[in-house]
SEPAMAR-411772 format. One record per residue (C-alpha): residue number from 1; x negated, y negated, z. Coordinates in steps of 0.02 Angstrom, whole numbers. Layout:
REM residues N
> NUM_X_Y_Z
...
//
This chain:
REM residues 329
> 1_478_1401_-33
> 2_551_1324_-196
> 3_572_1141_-265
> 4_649_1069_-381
> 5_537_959_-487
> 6_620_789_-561
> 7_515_719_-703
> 8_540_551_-786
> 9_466_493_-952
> 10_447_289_-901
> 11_281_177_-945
> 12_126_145_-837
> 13_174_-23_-827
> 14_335_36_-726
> 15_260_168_-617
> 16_232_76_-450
> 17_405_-23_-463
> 18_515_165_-483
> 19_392_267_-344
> 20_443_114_-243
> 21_623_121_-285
> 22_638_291_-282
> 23_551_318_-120
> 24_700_214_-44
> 25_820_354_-88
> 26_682_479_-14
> 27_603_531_-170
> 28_422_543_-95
> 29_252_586_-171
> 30_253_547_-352
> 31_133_672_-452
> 32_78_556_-585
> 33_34_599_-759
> 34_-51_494_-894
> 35_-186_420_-975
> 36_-249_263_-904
> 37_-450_284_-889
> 38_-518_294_-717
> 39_-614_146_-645
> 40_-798_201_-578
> 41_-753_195_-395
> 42_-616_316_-460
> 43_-762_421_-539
> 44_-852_406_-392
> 45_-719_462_-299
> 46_-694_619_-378
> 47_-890_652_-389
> 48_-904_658_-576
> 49_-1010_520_-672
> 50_-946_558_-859
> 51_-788_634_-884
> 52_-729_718_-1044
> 53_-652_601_-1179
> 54_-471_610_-1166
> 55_-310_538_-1246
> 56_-319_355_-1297
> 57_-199_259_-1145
> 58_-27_246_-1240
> 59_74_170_-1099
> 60_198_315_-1038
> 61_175_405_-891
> 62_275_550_-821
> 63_323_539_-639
> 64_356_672_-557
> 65_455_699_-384
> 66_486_881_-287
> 67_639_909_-188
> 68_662_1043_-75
> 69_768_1187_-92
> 70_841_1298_36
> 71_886_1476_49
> 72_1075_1465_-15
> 73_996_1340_-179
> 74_1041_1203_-106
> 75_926_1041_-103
> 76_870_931_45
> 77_857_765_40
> 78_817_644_176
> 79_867_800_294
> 80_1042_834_207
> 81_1091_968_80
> 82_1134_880_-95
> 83_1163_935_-286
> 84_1068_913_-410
> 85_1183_828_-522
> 86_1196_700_-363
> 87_1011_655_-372
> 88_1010_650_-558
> 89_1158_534_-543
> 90_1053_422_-392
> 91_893_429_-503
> 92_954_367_-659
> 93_1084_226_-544
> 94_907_170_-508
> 95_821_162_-656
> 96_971_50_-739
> 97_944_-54_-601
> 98_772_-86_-640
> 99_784_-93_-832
> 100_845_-283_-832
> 101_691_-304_-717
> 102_558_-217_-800
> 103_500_-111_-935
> 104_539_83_-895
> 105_545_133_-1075
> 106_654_296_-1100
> 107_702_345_-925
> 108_733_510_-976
> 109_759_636_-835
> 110_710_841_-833
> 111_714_968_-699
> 112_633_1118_-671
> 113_587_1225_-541
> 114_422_1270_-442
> 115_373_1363_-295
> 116_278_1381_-141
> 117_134_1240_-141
> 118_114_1127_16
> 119_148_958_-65
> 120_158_861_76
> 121_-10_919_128
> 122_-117_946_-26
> 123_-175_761_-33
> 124_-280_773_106
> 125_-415_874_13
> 126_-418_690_-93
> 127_-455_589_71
> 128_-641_591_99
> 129_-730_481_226
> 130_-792_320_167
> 131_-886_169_213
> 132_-838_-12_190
> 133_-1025_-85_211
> 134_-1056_-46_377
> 135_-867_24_448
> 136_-831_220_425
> 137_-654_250_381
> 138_-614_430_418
> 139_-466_556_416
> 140_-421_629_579
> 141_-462_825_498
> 142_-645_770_471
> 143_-801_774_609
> 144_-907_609_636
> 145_-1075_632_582
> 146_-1200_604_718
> 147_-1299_473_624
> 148_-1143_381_605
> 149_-1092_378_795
> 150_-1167_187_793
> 151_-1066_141_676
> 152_-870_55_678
> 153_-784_222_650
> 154_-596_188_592
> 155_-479_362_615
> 156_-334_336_470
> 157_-212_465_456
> 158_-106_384_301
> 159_27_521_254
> 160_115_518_100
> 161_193_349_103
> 162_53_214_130
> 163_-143_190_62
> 164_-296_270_136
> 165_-409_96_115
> 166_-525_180_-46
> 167_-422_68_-144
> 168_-548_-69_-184
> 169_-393_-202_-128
> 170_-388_-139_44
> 171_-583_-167_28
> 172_-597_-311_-26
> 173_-479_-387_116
> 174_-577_-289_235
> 175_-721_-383_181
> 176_-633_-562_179
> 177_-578_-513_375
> 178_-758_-491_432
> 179_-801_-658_377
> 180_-658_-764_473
> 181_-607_-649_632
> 182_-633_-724_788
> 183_-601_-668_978
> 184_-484_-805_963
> 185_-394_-748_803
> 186_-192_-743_783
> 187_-172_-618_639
> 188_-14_-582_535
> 189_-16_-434_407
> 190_94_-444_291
> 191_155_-270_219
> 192_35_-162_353
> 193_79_2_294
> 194_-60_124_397
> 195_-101_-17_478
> 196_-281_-14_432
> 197_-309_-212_399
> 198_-249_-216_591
> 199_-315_-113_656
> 200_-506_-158_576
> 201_-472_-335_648
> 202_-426_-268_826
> 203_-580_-174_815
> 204_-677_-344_742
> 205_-608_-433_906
> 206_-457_-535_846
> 207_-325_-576_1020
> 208_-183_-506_944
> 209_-121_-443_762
> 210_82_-429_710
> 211_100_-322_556
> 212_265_-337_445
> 213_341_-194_341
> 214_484_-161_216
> 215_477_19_239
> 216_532_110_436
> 217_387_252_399
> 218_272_120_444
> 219_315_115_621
> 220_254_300_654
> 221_98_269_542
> 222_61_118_635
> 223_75_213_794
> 224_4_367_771
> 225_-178_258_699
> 226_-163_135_840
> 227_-181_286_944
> 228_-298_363_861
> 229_-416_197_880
> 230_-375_170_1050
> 231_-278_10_997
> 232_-162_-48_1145
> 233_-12_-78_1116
> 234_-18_-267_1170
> 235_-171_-268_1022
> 236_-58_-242_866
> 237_128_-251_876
> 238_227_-219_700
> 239_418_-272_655
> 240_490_-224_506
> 241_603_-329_404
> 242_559_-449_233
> 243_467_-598_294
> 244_504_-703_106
> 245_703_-724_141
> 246_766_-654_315
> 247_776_-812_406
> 248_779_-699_577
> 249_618_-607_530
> 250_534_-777_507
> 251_588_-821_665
> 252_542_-676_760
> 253_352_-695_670
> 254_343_-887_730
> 255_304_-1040_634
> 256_115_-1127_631
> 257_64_-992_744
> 258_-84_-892_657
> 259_-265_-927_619
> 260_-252_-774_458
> 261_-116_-722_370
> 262_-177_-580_256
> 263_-53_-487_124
> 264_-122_-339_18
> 265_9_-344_-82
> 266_62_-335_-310
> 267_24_-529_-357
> 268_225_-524_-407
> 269_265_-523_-209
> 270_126_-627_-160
> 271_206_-772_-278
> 272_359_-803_-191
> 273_258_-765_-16
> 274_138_-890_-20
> 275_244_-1054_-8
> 276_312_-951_163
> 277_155_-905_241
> 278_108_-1108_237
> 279_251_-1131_368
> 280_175_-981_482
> 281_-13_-1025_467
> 282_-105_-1156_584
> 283_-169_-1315_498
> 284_-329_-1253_455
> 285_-270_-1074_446
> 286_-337_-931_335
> 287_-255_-834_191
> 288_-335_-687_126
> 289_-227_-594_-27
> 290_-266_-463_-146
> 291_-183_-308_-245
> 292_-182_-414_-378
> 293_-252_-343_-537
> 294_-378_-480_-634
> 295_-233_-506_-772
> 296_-133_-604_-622
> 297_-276_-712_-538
> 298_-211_-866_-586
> 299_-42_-823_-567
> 300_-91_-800_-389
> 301_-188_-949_-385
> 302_-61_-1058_-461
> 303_52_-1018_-331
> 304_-94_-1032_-203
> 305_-110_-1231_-258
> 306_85_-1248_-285
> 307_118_-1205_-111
> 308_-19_-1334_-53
> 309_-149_-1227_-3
> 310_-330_-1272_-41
> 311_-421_-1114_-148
> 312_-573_-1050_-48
> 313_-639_-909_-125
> 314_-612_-768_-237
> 315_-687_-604_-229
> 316_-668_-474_-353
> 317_-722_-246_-344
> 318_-687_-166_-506
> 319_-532_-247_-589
> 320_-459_-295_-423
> 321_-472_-490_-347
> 322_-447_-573_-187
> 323_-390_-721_-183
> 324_-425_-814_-14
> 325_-366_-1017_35
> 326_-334_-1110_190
> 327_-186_-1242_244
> 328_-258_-1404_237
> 329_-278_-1490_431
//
């Protein structure tokens, strides 16, 4: 099998933003290349204590997407043949887009070709079993251990498009759950992705749990790990559609309905977010946030105290924070 292999010259700054935006056009799994050092849980991840000294981090990083290509040379994308001049055309309409937005540096576009390697698939070597204090979070190609058959075992089958919860963000809202779930608990999840945060509170007893989603490959991922946990359906329902500015979607989620709100989401969504989670929390009501990198705390906790919210706590695992507050009753 051959792909074609798409590589753009952009910054590190810029690299979540375009796999984002390029991922709408289905672009999927970015190979990224550059030099930002690895935090320890990174380290630790990849079983090594000391690595090698390397390139000081000089801000560009190289993304890199694979396209299909079929018998006759012809690519396929999102299930359709296309040209390659047509996706060069689509990346770099994108990257314009984003330029008055955010700094992508050169933008600069190459294509070559590759062959036969399972890129869809060869993540899942990465995606170890891990614990979160006392919960196991396991992929559905590894065995339970039978000294961990007491324990809260979590099956999470991620894919390509959504996190596995090593990221010390999903962590750290894992943690910020355990302390406020109740059997009485309304939960909203802003941007659910696997489903994971859900899921962990079904499991932790909440009544019920509604996940939001930008992206439509959350409903399968949602599904397939609801299954896999034994989740009912009546458990954890998801909707997709932007909860900040779709009046309907806001609708559909209900107004001063939920004891948490929780949104593991970049600290420049959560700041236009948090004055409309007030409307959908109870008085009294919990809001647990992170994926925001210590640089934005109190840009998250400005708009935390703007919207009205009283700051409870914040948490913080490596360079990550959580910031967690409560409508006033």
């Amino acid at each position: 099998m051959k792909w074609k292999k798409f590589k753009i010259k952009t910054t590190t700054e810029a690299e979540d933003i375009i796999i984002s935006t390029l991922y709408d056009i289905g672009l999927e799994g970015a190979q990224i290349e550059d030099h930002v050092p690895l935090t320890a849980v990174e380290k630790e991840q990849m079983f090594v204590d000391i690595l090698p000294e390397g390139p000081e981090d000089d801000g560009i990083a190289w993304l890199s997407f694979f396209v299909e290509e079929d018998e006759v040379g012809n690519l396929i994308l999102n299930g359709e043949p296309v040209g390659e001049e047509e996706i060069l055309r689509m990346v770099r309409q994108e990257l314009e887009g984003l330029r008055p937005f955010c700094a992508i540096g050169e933008g600069t576009i190459t294509v070559d070709e590759t062959e036969d390697i399972d890129w869809i698939n060869n993540w899942k070597k990465y995606f170890k079993q891990f614990y979160v204090d006392d919960i196991l979070i396991i992929p559905s190609w590894e065995e339970v251990k039978e000294e961990d058959r007491d324990k809260m075992i979590i099956h999470i089958d991620p894919g390509t498009a959504f996190g596995t919860g090593m990221h010390e963000t999903t962590q750290l809202c894992i943690r910020q759950l355990k302390k406020y779930v109740t059997p009485k608990t309304e939960l909203l999840d802003v941007g659910t992705g696997s489903g994971i945060l859900s899921i962990i509170a079904c499991r932790l007893g909440v009544a019920h749990a509604l996940g939001t989603d930008l992206d439509p490959c959350a409903v399968p991922a949602v599904e397939e790990n609801k299954e896999a946990n034994g989740i009912p359906d009546e458990a954890f329902t998801m909707m997709i559609g932007n909860i900040i500015d779709d009046p309907a979607v806001q609708e559909a989620v209900g107004y001063d309905k939920y004891d948490i709100v929780v949104a593991n989401i970049l600290a420049e969504v959560l700041v236009p977010l948090t004055p409309q989670v007030v409307h959908h929390l109870k008085p009294g009501g919990i809001y647990i946030t992170s994926g925001i990198i210590q640089e934005r705390e109190q840009m998250v906790t400005e708009a935390v105290e703007k919207a009205g919210l009283e700051l409870v706590e914040v948490t913080r695992q490596g360079e990550w924070v959580s910031v967690t507050a409560r409508r006033p009753l």
